[in-house]
C-alpha atoms as a printed R data frame, in Angstrom:
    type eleno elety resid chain resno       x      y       z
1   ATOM     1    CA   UNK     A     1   0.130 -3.183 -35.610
2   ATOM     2    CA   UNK     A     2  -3.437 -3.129 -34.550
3   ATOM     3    CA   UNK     A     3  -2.597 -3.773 -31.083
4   ATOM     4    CA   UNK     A     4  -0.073 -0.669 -30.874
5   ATOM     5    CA   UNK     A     5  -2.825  1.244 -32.129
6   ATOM     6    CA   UNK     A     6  -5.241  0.499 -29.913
7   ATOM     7    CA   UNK     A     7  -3.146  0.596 -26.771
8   ATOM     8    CA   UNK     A     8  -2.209  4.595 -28.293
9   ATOM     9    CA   UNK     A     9  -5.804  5.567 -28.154
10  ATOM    10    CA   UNK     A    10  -6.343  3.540 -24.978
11  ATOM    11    CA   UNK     A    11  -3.230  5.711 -23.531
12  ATOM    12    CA   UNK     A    12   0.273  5.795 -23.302
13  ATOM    13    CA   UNK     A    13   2.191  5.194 -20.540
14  ATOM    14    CA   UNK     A    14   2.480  8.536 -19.417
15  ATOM    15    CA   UNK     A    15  -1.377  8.736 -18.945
16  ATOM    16    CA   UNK     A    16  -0.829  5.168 -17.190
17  ATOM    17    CA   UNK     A    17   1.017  6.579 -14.561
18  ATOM    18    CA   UNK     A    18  -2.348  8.306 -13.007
19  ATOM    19    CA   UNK     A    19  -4.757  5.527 -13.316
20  ATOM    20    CA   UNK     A    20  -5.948  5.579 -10.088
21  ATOM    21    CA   UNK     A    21  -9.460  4.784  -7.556
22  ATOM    22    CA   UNK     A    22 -10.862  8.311  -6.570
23  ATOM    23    CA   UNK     A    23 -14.066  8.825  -4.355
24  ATOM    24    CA   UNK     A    24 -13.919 12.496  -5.317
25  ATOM    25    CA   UNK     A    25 -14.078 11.674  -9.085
26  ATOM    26    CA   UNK     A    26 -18.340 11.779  -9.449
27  ATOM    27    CA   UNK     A    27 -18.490 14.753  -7.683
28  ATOM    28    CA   UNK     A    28 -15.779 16.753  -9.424
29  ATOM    29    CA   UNK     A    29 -17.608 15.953 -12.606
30  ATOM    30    CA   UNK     A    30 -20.704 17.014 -11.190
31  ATOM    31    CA   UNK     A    31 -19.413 19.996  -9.415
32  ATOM    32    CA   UNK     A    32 -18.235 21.235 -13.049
33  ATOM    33    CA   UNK     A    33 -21.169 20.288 -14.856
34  ATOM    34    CA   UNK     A    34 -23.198 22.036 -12.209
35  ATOM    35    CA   UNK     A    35 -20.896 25.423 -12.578
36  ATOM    36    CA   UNK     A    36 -21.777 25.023 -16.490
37  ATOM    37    CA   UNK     A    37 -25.407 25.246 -15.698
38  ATOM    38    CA   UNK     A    38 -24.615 28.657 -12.912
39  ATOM    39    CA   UNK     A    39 -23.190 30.218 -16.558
40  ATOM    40    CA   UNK     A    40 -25.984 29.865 -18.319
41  ATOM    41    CA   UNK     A    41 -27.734 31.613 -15.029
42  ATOM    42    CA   UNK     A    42 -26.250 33.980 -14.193
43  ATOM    43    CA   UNK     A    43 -23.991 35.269 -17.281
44  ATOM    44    CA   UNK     A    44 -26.584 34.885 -19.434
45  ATOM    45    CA   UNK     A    45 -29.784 35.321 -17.834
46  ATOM    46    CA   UNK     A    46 -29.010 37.713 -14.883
47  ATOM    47    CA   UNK     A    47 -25.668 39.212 -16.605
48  ATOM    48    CA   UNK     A    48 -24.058 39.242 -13.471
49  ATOM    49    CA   UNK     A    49 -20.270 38.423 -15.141
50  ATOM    50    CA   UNK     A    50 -18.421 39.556 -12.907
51  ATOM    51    CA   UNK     A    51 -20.049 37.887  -9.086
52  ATOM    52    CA   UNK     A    52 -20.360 34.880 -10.612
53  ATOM    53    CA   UNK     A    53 -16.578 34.633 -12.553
54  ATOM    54    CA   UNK     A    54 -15.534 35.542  -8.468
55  ATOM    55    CA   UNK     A    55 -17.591 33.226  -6.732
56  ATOM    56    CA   UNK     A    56 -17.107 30.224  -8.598
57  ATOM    57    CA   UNK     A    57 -13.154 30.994  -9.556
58  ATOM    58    CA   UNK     A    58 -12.760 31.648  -6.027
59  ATOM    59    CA   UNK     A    59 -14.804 28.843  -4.834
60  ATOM    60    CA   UNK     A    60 -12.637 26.429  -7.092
61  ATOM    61    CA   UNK     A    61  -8.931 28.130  -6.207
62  ATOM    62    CA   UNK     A    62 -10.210 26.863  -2.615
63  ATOM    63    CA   UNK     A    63 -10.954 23.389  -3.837
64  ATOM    64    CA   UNK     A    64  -7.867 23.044  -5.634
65  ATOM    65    CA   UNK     A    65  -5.941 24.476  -2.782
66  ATOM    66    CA   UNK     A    66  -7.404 22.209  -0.069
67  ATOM    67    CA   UNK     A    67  -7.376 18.989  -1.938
68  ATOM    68    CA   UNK     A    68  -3.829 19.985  -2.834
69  ATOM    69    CA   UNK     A    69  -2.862 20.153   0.859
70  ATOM    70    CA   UNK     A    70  -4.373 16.829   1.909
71  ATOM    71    CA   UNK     A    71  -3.123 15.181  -0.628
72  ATOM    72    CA   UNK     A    72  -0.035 16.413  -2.871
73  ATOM    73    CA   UNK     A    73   0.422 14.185  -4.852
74  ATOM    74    CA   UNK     A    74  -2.464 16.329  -7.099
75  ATOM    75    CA   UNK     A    75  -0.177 18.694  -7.747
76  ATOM    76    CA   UNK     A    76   1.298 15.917 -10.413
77  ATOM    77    CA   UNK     A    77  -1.907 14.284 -11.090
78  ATOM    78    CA   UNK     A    78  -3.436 17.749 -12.091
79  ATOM    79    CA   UNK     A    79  -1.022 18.738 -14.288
80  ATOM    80    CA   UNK     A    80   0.186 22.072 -11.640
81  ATOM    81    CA   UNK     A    81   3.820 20.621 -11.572
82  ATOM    82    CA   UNK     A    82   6.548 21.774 -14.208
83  ATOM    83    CA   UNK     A    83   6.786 18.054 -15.305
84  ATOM    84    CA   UNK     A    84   5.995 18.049 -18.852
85  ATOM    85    CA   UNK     A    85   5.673 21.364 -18.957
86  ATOM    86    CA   UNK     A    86   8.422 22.441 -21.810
87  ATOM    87    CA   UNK     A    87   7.199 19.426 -23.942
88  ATOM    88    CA   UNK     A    88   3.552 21.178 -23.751
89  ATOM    89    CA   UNK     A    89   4.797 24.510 -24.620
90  ATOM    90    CA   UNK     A    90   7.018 23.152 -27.481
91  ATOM    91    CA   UNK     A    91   3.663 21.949 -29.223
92  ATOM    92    CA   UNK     A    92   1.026 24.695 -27.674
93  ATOM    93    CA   UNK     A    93   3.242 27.943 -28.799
94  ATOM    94    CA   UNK     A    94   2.943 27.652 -32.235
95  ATOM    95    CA   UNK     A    95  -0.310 26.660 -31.798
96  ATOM    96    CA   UNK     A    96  -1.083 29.946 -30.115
97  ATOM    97    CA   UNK     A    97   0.316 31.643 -32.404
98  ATOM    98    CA   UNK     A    98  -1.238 30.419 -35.306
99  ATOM    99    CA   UNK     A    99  -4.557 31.021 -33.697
100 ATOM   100    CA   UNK     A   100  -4.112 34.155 -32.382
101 ATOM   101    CA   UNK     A   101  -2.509 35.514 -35.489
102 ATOM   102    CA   UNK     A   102  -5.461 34.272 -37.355
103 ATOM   103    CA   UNK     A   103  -7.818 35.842 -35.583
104 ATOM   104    CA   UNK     A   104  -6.217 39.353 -35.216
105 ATOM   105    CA   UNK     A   105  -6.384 39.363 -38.917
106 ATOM   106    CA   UNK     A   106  -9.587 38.262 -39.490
107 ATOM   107    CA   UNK     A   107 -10.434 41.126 -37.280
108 ATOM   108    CA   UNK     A   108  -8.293 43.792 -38.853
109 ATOM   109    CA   UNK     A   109  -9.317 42.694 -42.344
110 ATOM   110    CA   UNK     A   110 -13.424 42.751 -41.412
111 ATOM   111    CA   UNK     A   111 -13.153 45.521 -39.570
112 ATOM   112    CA   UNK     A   112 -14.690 43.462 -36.494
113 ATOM   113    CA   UNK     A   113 -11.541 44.362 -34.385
114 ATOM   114    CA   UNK     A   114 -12.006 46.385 -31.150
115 ATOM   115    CA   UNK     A   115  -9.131 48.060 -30.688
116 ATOM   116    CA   UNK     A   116  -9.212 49.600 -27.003
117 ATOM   117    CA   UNK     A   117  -6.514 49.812 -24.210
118 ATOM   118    CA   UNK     A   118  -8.865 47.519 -22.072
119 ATOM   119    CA   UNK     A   119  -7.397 44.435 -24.262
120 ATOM   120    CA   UNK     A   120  -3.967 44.831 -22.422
121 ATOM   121    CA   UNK     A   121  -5.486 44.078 -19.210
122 ATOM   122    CA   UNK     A   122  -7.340 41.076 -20.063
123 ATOM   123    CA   UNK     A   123  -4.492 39.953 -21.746
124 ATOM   124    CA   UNK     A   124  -2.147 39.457 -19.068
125 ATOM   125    CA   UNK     A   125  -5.702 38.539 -16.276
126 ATOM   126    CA   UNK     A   126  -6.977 36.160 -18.753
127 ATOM   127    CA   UNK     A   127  -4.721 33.548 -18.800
128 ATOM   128    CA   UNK     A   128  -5.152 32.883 -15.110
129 ATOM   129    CA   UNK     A   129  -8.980 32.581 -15.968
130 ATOM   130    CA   UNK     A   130  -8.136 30.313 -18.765
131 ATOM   131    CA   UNK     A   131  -6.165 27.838 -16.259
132 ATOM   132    CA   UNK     A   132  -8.837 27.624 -13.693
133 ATOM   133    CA   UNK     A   133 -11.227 26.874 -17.025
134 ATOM   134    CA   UNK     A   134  -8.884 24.139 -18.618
135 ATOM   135    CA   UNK     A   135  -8.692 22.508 -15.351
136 ATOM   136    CA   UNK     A   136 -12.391 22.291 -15.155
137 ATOM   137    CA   UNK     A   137 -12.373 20.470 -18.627
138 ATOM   138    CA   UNK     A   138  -9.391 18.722 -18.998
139 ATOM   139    CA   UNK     A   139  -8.611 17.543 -15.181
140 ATOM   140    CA   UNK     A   140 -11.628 17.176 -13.475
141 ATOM   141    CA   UNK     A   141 -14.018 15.874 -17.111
142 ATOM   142    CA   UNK     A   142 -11.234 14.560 -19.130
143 ATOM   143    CA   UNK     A   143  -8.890 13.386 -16.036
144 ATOM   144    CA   UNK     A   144 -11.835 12.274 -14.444
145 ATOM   145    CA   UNK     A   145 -13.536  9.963 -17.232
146 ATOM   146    CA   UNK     A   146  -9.672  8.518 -17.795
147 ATOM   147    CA   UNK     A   147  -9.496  7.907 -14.341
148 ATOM   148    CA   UNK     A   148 -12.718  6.246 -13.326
149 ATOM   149    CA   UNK     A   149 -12.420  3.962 -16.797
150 ATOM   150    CA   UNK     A   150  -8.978  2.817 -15.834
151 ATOM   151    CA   UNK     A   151  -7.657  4.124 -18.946
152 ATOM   152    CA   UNK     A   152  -9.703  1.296 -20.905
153 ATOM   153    CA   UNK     A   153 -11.712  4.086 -22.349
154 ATOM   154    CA   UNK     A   154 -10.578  4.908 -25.795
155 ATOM   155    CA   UNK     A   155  -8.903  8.427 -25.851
156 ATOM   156    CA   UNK     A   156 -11.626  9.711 -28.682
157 ATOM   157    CA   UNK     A   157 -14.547  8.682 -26.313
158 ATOM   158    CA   UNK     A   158 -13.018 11.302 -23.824
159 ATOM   159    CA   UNK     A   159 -11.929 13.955 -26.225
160 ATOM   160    CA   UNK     A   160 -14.986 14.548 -28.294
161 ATOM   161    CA   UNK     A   161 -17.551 14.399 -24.953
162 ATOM   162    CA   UNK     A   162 -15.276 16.599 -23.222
163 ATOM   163    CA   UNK     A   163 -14.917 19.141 -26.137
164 ATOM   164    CA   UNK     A   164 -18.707 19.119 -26.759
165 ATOM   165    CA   UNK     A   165 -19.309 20.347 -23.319
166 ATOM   166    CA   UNK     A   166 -17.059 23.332 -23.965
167 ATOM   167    CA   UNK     A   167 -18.550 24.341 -27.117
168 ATOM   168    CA   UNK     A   168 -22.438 23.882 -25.666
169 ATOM   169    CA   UNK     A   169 -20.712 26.069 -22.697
170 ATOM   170    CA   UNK     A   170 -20.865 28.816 -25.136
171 ATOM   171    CA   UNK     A   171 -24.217 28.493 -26.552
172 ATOM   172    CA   UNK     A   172 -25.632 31.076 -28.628
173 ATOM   173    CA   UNK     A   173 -22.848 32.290 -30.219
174 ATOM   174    CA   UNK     A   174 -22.254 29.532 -32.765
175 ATOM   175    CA   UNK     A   175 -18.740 30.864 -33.602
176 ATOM   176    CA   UNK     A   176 -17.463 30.460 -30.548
177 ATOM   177    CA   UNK     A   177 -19.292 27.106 -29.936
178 ATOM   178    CA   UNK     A   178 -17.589 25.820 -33.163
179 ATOM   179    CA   UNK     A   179 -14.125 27.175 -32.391
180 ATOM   180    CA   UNK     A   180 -14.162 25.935 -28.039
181 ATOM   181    CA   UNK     A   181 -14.843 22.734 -29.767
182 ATOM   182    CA   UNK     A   182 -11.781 22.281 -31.400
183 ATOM   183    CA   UNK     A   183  -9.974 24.344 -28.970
184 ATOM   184    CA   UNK     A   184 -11.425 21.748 -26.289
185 ATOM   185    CA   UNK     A   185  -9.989 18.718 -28.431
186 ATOM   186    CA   UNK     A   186  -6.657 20.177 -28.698
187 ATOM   187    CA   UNK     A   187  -6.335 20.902 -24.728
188 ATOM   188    CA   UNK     A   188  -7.946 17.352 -23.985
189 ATOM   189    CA   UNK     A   189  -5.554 15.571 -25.837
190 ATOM   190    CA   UNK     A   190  -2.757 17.181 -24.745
191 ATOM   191    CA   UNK     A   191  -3.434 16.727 -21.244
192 ATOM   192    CA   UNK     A   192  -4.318 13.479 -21.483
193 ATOM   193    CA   UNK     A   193  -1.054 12.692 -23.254
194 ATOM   194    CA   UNK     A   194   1.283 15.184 -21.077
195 ATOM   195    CA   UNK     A   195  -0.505 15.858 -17.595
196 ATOM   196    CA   UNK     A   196   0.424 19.439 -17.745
197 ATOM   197    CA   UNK     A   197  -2.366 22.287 -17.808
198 ATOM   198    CA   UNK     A   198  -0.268 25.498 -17.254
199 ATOM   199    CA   UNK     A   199   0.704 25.892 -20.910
200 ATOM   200    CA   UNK     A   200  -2.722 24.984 -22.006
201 ATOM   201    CA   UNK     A   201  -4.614 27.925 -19.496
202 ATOM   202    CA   UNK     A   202  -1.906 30.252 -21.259
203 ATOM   203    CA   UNK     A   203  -3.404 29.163 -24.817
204 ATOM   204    CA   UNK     A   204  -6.384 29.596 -23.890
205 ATOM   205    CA   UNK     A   205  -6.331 32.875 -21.824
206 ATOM   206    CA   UNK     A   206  -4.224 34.171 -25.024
207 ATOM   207    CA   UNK     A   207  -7.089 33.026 -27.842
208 ATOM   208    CA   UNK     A   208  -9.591 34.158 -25.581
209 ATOM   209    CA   UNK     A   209  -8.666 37.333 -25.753
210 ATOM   210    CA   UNK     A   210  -8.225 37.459 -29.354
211 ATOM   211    CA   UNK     A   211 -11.592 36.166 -30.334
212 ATOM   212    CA   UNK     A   212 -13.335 38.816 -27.960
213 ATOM   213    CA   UNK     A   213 -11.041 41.535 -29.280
214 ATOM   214    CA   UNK     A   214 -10.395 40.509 -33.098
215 ATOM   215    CA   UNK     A   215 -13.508 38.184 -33.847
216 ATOM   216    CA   UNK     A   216 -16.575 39.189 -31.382
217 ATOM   217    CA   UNK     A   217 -15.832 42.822 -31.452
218 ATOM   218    CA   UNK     A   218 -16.419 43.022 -28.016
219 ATOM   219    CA   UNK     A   219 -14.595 44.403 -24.640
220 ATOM   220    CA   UNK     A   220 -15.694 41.339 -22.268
221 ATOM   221    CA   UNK     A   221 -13.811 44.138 -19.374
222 ATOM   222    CA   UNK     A   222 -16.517 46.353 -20.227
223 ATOM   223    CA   UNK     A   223 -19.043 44.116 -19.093
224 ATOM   224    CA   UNK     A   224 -17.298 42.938 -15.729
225 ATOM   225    CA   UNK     A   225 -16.861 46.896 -14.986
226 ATOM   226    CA   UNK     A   226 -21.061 47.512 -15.559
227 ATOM   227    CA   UNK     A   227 -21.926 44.444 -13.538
228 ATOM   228    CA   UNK     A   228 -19.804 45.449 -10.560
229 ATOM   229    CA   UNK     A   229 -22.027 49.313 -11.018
């Protein structure tokens, strides 16, 4: 019994399937810990949103799309094929749901929500935004640590590091630090288990907006329209 549990947390054999030597592995990890650091620069020091969301979403579209074409087999690895894919959704949609329903009335029952057209926008934009993010974390952290341990890392010793940096991501606003947290355990885990990230950019593109919308009280369009002024 003890060994069955052990060799769950250690991975299943799904996950065992992408165990694999990668040179690129140190400096993905680095790469994302070093686009971290540009938030904390120039989002929240220099309030330039909207040059910096560009630059480094474009700059990693590029990475993703090069690597991709040298080697396709990442399109599997990475978690950009369909495999897995309805087994994801099955277990992310009500998820989603849940949260997003929770927030919305949280917000209409504090009167927090911001109710403004803008919210229709970054509802359907944000969920592209929130796949570029969740591969950050979950493929190039979570895949990353998984891969360079050959899966003899135990899955918590992924999850919770991984997670962490998402909520710390989101320092000072200790609501949101507290709810990327969990939000970053739930996506970890289920990429780690399934290999697929396209439901779990949709989750998090969806929540996203909610808790700027329903929890923040703030239009996070707004402030991509005065930094491009």
């Amino acid at each position: 019994m003890l060994k069955k549990v052990l060799r769950a947390l250690i991975g299943g054999p799904i996950s065992a399937q992408f165990f694999n030597r990668d040179i690129w592995a140190n400096f993905e990890v680095a790469a994302v810990l070093l686009s971290a650091a540009g938030k904390f620069i120039f989002i929240d020091w220099l309030r330039q949103d909207m040059w910096f969301a560009l630059a480094a979403g474009g700059a990693w579209l590029a990475y993703i799309a090069v690597r991709i074409r040298r080697q396709p087999h990442l399109i599997h690895a990475w978690g950009f094929s369909s495999k897995n894919l309805k087994s994801t959704a099955l277990i992310v949609t009500p998820v989603t749901a849940a949260a997003v329903a929770g927030a919305v009335l949280y917000g209409l029952l504090s009167g927090q929500a911001l109710l403004h057209w803008h919210m229709w926008i970054v509802l359907l934009l944000y969920p592209a935004w929130g796949v570029v993010q969740q591969f950050l974390l979950v493929v190039l952290v979570a895949g990353n640590l998984d891969r360079m341990s050959r899966g003899r890392l135990p899955r918590l010793l992924i999850v919770l590091p991984t997670a962490l940096l998402f909520g710390v991501v989101h320092i000072p606003v200790p609501i949101l630090m507290g709810i990327t947290f969990f939000m970053g355990c739930f996506t970890t885990a289920m990429f780690l288990r399934y290999r697929s990230v396209w439901a779990l950019g949709v989750f998090h593109g969806l929540l996203a907006t909610a808790l700027y919308y329903f929890v923040l009280g703030q239009d996070p369009l707004n402030g991509f329209l005065q930094a491009a002024v």
